[in-house]
C-alpha positions, 0 to 999 in steps of 0.5 A: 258054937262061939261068937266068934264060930258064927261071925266067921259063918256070917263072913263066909255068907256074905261074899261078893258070889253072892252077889255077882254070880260066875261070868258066863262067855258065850259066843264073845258075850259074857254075862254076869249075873247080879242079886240082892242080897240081905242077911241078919243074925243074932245069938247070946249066951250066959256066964255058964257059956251057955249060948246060940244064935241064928243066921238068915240070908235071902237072895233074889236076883236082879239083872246081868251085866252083858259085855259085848263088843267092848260095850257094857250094858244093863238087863233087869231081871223081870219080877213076874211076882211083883208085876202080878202084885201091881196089877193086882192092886191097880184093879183094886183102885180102878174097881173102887174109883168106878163103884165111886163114880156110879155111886155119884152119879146115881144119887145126882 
């Protein structure tokens, strides 16, 4: 494969459907769904055309966008992981301002 193979693959990766699923219309609403996308490659090659590369692309989503009686509007997607994370890290702080706080007050 050639440079110029892969940077068409790159293109053809990061399109605005990536991005923007396809609309969906029901009842008179229609919704479109939104990602993030990211993506990164690289490849080389020698005098002999000797060469490769690689390509990543990741994608999570993020909201929609609902349309409904003339009005748009914004709904987030709700990332269960990183609401399990933040959780996670706040009973680490509350543990250890607590441990704190017992510690003092048991040396006073």
């Amino acid at each position: 494969m050639n440079v110029d193979e892969m940077l068409q693959g790159v293109r053809d990766a990061l399109t605005v459907q990536r991005v923007y699923g396809e609309p969906i219309e029901r009842d008179g609403v229609l919704i479109i769904p939104a990602a993030s996308v990211r993506g990164g490659g690289g490849g080389g090659g020698d005098a002999n055309q000797n060469g490769g590369g690689g390509f990543g692309l990741t994608a999570k989503p993020v909201g929609t966008y609902v349309v409904a009686g003339g009005r748009v509007s914004w709904e987030p997607a709700v990332d269960v992981n990183r609401i399990v994370l933040g959780a996670q890290v706040a009973a680490v702080v509350i543990a250890l301002v607590i441990g704190s706080v017992l510690r003092a007050r048991s040396h006073a």
